[in-house]
C-alpha positions as CSV (number, residue, x, y, z in Angstrom):
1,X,-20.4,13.2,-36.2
2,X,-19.7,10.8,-33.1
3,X,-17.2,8.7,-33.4
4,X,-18.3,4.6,-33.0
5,X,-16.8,1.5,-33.1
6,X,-17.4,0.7,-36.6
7,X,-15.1,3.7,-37.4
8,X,-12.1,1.8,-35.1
9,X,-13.1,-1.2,-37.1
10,X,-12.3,0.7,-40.4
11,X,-9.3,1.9,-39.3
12,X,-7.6,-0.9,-37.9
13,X,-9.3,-3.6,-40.3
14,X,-10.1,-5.8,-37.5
15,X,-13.7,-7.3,-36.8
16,X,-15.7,-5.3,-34.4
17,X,-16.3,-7.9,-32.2
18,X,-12.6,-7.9,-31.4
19,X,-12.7,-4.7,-30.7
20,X,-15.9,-4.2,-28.9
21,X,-13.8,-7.4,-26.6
22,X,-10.8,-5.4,-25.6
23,X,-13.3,-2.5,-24.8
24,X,-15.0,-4.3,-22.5
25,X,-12.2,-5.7,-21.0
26,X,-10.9,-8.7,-22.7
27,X,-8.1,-10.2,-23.7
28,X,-6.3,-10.0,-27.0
29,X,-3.7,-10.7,-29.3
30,X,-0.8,-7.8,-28.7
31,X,-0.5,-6.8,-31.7
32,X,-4.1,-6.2,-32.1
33,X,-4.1,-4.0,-29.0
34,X,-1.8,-1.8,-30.4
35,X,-3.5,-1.4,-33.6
36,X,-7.2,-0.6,-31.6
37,X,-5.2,2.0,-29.5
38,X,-3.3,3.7,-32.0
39,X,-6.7,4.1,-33.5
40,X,-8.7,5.1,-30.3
41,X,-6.1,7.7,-30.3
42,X,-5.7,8.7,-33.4
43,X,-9.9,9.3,-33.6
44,X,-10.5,10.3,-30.1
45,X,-13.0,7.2,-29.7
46,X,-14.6,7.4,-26.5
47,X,-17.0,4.4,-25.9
48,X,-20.3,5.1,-24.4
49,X,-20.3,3.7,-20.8
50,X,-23.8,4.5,-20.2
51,X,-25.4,2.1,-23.3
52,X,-22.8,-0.5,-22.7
53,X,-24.5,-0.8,-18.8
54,X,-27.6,-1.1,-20.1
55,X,-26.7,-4.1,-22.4
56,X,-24.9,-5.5,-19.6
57,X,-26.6,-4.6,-16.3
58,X,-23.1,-3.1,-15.2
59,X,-22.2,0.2,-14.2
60,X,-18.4,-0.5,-15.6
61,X,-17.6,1.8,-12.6
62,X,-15.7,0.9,-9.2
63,X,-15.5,2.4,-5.8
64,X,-12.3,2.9,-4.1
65,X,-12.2,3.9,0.1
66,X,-8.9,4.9,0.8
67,X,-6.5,6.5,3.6
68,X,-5.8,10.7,3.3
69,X,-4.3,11.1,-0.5
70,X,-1.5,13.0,1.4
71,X,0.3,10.4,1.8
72,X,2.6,9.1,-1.4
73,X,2.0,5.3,-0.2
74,X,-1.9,6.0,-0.4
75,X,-1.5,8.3,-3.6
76,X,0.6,4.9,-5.5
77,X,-2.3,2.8,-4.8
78,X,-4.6,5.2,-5.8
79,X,-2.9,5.7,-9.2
80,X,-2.1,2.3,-9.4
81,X,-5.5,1.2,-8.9
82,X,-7.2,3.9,-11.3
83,X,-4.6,3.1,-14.5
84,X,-5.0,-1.0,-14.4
85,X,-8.8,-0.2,-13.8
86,X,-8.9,2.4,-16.6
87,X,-7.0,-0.7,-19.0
88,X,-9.6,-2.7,-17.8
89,X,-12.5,-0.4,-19.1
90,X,-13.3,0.6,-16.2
91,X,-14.0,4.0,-14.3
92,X,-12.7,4.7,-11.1
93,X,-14.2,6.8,-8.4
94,X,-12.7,7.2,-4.8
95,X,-13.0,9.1,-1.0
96,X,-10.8,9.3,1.8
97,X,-12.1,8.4,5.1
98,X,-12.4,9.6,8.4
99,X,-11.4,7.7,11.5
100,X,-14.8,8.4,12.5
101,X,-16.3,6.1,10.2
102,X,-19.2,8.8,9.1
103,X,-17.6,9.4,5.8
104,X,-16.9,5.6,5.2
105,X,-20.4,4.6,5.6
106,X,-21.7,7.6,3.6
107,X,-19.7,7.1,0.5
108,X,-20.4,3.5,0.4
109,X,-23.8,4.2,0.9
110,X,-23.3,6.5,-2.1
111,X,-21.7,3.8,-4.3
112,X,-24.0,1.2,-3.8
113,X,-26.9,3.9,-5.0
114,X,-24.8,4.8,-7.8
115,X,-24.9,0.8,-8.5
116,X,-20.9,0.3,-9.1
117,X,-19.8,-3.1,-9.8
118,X,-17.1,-3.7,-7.0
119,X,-15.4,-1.9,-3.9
120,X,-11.9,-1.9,-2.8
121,X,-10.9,-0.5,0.4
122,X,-8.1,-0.4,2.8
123,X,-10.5,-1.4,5.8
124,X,-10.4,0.1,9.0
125,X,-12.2,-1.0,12.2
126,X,-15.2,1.4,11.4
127,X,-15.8,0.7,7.9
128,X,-16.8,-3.2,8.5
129,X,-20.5,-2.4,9.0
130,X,-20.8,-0.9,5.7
131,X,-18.9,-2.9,3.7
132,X,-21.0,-5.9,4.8
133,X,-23.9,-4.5,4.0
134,X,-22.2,-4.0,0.4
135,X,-21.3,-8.4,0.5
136,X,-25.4,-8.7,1.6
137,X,-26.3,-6.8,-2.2
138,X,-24.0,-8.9,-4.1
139,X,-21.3,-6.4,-4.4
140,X,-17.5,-7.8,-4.5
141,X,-15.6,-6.2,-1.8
142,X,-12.2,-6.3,-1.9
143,X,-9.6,-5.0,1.1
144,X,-6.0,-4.3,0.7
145,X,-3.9,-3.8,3.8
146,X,-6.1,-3.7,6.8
147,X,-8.2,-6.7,6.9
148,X,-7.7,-8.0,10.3
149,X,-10.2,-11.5,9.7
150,X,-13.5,-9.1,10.5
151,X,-14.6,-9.5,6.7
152,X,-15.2,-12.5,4.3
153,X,-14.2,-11.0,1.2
154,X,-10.6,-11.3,-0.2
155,X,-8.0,-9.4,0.5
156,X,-4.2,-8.6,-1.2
157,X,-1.8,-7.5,1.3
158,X,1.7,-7.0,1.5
159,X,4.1,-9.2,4.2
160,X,5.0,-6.6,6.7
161,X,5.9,-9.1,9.3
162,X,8.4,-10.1,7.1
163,X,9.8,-6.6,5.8
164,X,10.0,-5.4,9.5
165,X,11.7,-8.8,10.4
166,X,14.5,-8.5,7.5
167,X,15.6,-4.7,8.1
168,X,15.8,-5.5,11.9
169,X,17.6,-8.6,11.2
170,X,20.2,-6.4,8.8
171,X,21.0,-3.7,12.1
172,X,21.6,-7.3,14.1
173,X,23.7,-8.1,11.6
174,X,25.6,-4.9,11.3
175,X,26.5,-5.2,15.1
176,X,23.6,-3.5,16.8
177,X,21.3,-4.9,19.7
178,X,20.5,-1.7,21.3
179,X,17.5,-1.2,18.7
180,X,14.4,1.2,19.2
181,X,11.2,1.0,17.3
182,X,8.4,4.0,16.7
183,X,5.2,1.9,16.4
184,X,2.7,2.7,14.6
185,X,-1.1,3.0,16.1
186,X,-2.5,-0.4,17.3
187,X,-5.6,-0.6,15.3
188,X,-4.0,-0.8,12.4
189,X,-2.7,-4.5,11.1
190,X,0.0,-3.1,9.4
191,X,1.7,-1.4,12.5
192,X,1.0,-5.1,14.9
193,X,2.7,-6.4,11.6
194,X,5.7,-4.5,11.4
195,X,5.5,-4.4,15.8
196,X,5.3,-8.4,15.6
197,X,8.5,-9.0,13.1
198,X,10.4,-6.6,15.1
199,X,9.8,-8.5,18.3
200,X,10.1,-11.9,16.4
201,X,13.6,-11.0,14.9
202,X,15.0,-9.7,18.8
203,X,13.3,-12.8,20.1
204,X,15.2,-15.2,17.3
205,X,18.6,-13.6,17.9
206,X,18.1,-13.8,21.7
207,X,17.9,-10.2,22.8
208,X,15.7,-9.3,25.3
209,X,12.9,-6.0,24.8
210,X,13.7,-3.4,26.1
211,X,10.3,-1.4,26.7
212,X,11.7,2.0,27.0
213,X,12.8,1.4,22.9
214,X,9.4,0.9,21.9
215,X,8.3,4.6,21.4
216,X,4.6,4.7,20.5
217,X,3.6,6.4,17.3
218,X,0.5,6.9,14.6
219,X,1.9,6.8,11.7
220,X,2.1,10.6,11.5
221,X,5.5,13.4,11.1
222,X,4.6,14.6,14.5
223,X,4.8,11.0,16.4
224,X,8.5,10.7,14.1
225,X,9.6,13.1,15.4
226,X,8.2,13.5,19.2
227,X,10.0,9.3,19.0
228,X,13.3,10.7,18.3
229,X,12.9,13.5,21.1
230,X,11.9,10.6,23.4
231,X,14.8,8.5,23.0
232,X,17.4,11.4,22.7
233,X,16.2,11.6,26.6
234,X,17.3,8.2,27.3
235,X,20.5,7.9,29.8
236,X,21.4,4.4,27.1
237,X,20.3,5.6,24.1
238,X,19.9,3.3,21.3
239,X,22.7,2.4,18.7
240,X,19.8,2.3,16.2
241,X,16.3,3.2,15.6
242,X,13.6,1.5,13.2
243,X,10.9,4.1,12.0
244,X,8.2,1.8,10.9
245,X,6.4,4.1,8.3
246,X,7.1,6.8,5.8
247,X,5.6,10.0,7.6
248,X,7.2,8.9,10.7
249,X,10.7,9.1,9.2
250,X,9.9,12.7,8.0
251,X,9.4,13.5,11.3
252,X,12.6,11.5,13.1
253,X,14.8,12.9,10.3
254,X,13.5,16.5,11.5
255,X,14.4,15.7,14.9
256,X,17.7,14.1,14.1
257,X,18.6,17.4,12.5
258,X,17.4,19.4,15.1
259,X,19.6,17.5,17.8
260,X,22.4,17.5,15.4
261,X,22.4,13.6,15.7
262,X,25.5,12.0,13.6
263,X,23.9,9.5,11.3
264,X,25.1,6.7,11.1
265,X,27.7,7.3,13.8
266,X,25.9,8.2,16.7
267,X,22.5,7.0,15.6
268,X,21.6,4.7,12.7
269,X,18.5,4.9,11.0
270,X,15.9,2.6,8.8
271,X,12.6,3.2,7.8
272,X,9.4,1.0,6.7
273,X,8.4,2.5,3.0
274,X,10.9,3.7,0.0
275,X,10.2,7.1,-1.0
276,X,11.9,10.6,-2.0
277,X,13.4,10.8,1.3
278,X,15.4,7.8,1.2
279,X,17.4,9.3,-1.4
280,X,17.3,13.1,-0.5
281,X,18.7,13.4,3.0
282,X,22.5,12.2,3.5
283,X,23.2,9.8,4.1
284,X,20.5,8.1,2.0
285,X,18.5,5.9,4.0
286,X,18.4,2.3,4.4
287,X,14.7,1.6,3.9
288,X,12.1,-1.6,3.1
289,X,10.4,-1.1,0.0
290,X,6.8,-1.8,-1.0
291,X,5.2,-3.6,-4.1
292,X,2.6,-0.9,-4.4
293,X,2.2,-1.1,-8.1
294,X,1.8,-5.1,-7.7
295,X,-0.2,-4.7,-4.8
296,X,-2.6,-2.1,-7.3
297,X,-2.4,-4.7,-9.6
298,X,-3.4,-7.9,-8.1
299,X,-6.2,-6.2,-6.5
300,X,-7.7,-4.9,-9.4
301,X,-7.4,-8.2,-11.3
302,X,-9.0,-10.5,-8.4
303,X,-11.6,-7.9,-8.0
304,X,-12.3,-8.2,-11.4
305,X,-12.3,-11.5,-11.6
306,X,-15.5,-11.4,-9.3
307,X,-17.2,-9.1,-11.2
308,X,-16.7,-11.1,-14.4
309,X,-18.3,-14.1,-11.8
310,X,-14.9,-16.1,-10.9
311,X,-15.4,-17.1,-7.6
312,X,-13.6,-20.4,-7.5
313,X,-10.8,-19.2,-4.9
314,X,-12.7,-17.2,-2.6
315,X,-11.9,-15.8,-0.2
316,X,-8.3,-15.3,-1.3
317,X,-5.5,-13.5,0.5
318,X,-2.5,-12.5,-1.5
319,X,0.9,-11.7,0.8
320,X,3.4,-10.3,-1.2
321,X,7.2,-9.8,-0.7
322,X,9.0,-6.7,0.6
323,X,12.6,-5.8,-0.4
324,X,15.2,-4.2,1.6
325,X,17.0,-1.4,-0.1
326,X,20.4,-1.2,1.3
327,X,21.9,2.2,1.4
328,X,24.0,4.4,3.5
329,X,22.2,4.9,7.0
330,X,23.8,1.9,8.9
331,X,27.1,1.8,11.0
332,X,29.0,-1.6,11.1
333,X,30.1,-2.7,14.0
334,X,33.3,-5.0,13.7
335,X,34.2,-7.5,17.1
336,X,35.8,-5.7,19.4
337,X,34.7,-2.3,18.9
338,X,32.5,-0.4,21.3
339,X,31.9,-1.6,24.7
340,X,28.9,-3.3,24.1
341,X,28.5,-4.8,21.1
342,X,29.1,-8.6,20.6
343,X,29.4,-9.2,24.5
C-alpha cells in the first residue's frame, strides 16, 4: 500500500496540516522539519504532484532556459536552481538554447503548454519574444544574468562591473599598467560588464587604452587561447593579461604553455570565474569568484515569491557582490624596477 500523508503524521506525531504546509512549500519550525524528513525518508513518501495541482490550479513545476550545461558556471546554477526548487516542492525541468533562438522559443512554447508555474532564464537577445508572450499569460518570468532592460520582469544578477573593476585595480596595484583584456562577445551584458569595469578602473588610475590590448573573444577555449597567440605577436607585450571568463582561461593557459610563457614573470595572469583551474595549474591563479549558489538562491525565492502572488517589489533587480581570490599568478612590481613601471 501507498504511502500518504497521514502515515508521515503517525510517524512524526505532528498534525497533518503541518505537514501537508512544508510539502507545499511552507515554512516551519526547524525541528519539525527534521522530524517530517527523517520520516519522508525513512517511509519513502512521495507526495502526489499531479492531485495536489488539481486542488491548487498549479502545476508545482518550473521551467529553466539556460546556456550549454558544458560549462561548470551554467551547470552551478542549474544545480543550484534544481535543489532550492526541489526544497521548495517544486519540480524542475530545463533546455539549453541555441544562439539561434529556434530552441528558445520552442521549449517555452513547450512549458507554457505543459502549464508550469514560473520560468527563469538567462535571457539572450533572441529569447525576448517568447518570454513576453509567457508575461502576456500570467506566467512569472524571471532572468538571471543577461537582462539588458529589453524585459519587465525581475531579474538577479551578479555585479560584474564591479568584479572586473577590483581584479584590474589589484594588477594596478601590483605595479602593472601594460594590461590586456580578452573580451567576451558583445551581445552579452555580462562581457560589456566586465569590458566597462576594466575600462573604468584604467580610466580612474589615469592610464590611457591601449586598443591593441583589447583582444576580442566569445567566451569560448578557442578565443582564450587564439588572445594569448595575438598578444604574444605584440612588439610591447603586456606585463599582464585579464581573461574575463572561465573557458577563455582554459584556452590562454593552453597557449601560455604552448609558448612556454613564465607566469607570473614574464606574463601575469587573472581570470573572471573561480573554478578547478584556479587551483590546478601552477602557479594557482588569481581569479574573481561568483556567488552562484546565492545567485540560484535568490532567484528561486523571488520567483517564488510571484508564484505564491507577492508582487509588492516588482520588477526587482538583485546585484550581488563578487570576491577576489588572491592567489599566486601576479608579479609585484616594487619602485624602481623595470623600465616602465611607476614612470
Amino acid at each position: 500500500m501507498a504511502v500518504t500523508i497521514k502515515d508521515v503524521a503517525r510517524e512524526t506525531n505532528l498534525a497533518i496540516s503541518t505537514i501537508s504546509k512544508y510539502m507545499n512549500g511552507g515554512t516551519v519550525r526547524h525541528e519539525n522539519r527534521v522530524l517530517i524528513e527523517a520520516a519522508v525518508q525513512k517511509l519513502g513518501y512521495s507526495p502526489n504532484r499531479s492531485a495536489r495541482g488539481l486542488r491548487t490550479s498549479k502545476s508545482y513545476m518550473v521551467g529553466l532556459v539556460m546556456g550549454q550545461v558544458n560549462s561548470p558556471h551554467t551547470a552551478r546554477i542549474i544545480s543550484g536552481i534544481e535543489k532550492r526548487f526541489r526544497e521548495l516542492g517544486y519540480s524542475v525541468t530545463f533546455a539549453t538554447y541555441e544562439e539561434n533562438g529556434i530552441q528558445v522559443k520552442d521549449y517555452v512554447e513547450y512549458l507554457l503548454g505543459r502549464g508550469v508555474d514560473g520560468i527563469i532564464s538567462s535571457h539572450t537577445r533572441v529569447g525576448s519574444e517568447i518570454l513576453n508572450k509567457a508575461i502576456e499569460q500570467n506566467v512569472p518570468v524571471l532572468v538571471v544574468e543577461e537582462n539588458g532592460g529589453n524585459l519587465r520582469t525581475d531579474c538577479v544578477q551578479v555585479d560584474c562591473c564591479g568584479g572586473a573593476y577590483q581584479i584590474v585595480e589589484h594588477l594596478i596595484e601590483s605595479g602593472h599598467h601594460r594590461i590586456a583584456i580578452i573580451k567576451g562577445p558583445e551581445n552579452k551584458l555580462t562581457a560589456r560588464e566586465r569590458l566597462r569595469g576594466y575600462f573604468r578602473v584604467l580610466e580612474d588610475y589615469g592610464y590611457p587604452v591601449r586598443q591593441d590590448y583589447l583582444i576580442p573573444g566569445d567566451f569560448t577555449y578557442q578565443s582564450g587561447y587564439k588572445g594569448i597567440m595575438k598578444l604574444w605577436e605584440l612588439e610591447e607585450k603586456p606585463s599582464a593579461v585579464f581573461v574575463s571568463n572561465y573557458d577563455m582561461c582554459l584556452g590562454a593557459m593552453a597557449a601560455v604553455h604552448n609558448l612556454d610563457i613564465r607566469v607570473p614573470e614574464a606574463l601575469s595572469v587573472v581570470s573572471f570565474d573561480d573554478f578547478e583551474l584556479s587551483v590546478m595549474v601552477r602557479p594557482k591563479l588569481t581569479t574573481i569568484r561568483q556567488p552562484l549558489e546565492e545567485m540560484a538562491n535568490a532567484a528561486c525565492d523571488l520567483l517564488y515569491r510571484r508564484i505564491q502572488g507577492d508582487y509588492s517589489d516588482f520588477p526587482k533587480k538583485i546585484r550581488l557582490k563578487t570576491k577576489c581570490i588572491y592567489r599566486d599568478s601576479v608579479k609585484t612590481y616594487t619602485r624602481g624596477e623595470g623600465d616602465d613601471i611607476f614612470e
